[in-house]
C-alpha positions in Angstrom: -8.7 27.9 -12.6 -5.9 29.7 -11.1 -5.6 27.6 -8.5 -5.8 24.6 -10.3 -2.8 25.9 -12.4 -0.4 26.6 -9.1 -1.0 22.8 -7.8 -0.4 21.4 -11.4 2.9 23.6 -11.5 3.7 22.8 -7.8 3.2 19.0 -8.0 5.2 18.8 -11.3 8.4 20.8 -10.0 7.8 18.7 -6.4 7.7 15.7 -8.7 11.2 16.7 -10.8 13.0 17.5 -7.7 12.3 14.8 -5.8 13.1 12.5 -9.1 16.8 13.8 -9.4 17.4 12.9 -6.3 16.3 9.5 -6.1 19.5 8.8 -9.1 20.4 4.6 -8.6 23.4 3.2 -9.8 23.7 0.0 -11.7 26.8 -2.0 -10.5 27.3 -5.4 -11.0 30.3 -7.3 -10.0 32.6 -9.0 -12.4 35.3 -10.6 -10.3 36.4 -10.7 -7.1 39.3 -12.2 -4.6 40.6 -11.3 -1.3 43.1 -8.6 -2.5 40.8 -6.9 -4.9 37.0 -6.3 -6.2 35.9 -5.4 -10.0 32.7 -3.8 -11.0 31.0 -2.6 -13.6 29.2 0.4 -13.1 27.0 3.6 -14.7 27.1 6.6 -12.4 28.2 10.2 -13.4 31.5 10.0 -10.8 31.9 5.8 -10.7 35.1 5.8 -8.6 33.3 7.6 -5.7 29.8 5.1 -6.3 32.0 2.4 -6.1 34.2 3.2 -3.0 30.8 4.4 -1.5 28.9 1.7 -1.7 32.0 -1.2 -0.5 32.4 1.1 2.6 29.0 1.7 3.3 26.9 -0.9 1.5 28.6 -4.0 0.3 28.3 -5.8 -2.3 25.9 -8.7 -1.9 26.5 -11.1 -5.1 30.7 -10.9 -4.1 32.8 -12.0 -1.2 32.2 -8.6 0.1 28.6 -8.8 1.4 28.8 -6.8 4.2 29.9 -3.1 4.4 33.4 -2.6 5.3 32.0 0.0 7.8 28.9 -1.3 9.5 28.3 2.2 11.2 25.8 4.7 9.7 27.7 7.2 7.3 26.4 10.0 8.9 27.7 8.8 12.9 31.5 8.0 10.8 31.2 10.8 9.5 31.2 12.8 12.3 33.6 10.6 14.5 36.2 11.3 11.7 35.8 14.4 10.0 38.9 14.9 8.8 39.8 11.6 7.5 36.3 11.6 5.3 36.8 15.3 4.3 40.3 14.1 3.2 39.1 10.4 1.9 36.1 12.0 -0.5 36.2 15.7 -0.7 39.5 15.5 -1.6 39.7 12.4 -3.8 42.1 10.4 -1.6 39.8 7.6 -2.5 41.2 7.3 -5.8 44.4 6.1 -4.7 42.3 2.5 -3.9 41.5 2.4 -7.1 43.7 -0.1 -9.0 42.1 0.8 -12.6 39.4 2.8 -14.3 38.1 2.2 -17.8 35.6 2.8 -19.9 33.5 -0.4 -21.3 32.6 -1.1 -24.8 29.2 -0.3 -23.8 27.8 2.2 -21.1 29.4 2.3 -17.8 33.0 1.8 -16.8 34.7 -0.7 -15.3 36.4 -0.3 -11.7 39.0 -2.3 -9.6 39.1 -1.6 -6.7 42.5 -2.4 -4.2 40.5 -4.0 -1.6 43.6 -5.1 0.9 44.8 -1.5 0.9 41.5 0.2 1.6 41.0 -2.5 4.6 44.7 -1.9 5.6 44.2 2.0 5.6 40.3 1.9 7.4 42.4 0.3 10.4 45.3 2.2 10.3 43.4 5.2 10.8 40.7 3.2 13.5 38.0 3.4 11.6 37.4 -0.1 11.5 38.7 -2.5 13.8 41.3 -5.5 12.6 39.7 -8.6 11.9 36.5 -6.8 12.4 34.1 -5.0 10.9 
């Protein structure tokens, strides 16, 4: 019985932190041209999701299928540690985005500058120009 008790506990706080974890975002994209990308999105920090996933994801249903960085974050990462450090840990990343507001339902919409983030990413050689 004892046992059976520790498993049921273990499972159930293995089950609950693996669940927090595994957090998705819903983004869908509103409008788009070559200068600059609007989503929609609900995520706790949506400026960062929505940064995140156009430098390391794309997003597939706008002119912006393809990641902006096709390298892995992790090997970027560690090519560039102080740009990243700078570009996340210390919110430079907001300064791409154009505007921020909440919608009339959940979420917020985001607009992102997506000529300036391009032109920065190859300032600072961390993608190449015309070239991803």
């Amino acid at each position: 019985m004892k046992n059976a008790i520790l498993l049921f506990a273990f499972t159930t706080l293995t089950f609950i932190g693996c669940t927090s974890r595994n957090h998705t975002s819903n983004i869908q994209v509103v409008d788009y041209n070559d200068a600059s990308i609007t989503v929609n999105i609900s995520d706790p920090k949506p400026e960062y999701t929505a940064i995140y996933h156009l430098l390391f994801r794309g997003f597939p249903e706008s002119n912006q299928k393809t990641p902006l960085i096709s390298t892995s974050e992790e090997e970027i990462e560690k090519q560039h540690p102080e740009y990243f450090k700078k570009f996340f840990e210390e919110n430079r990343y907001k300064t791409f985005v154009t505007s921020s507001s909440k919608n009339a339902g959940k979420g917020q919409q985001v607009v992102i500058n997506l000529r300036a983030l391009k032109a920065d990413l190859e300032q600072n050689s961390i993608i190449r120009k015309f070239g991803y």
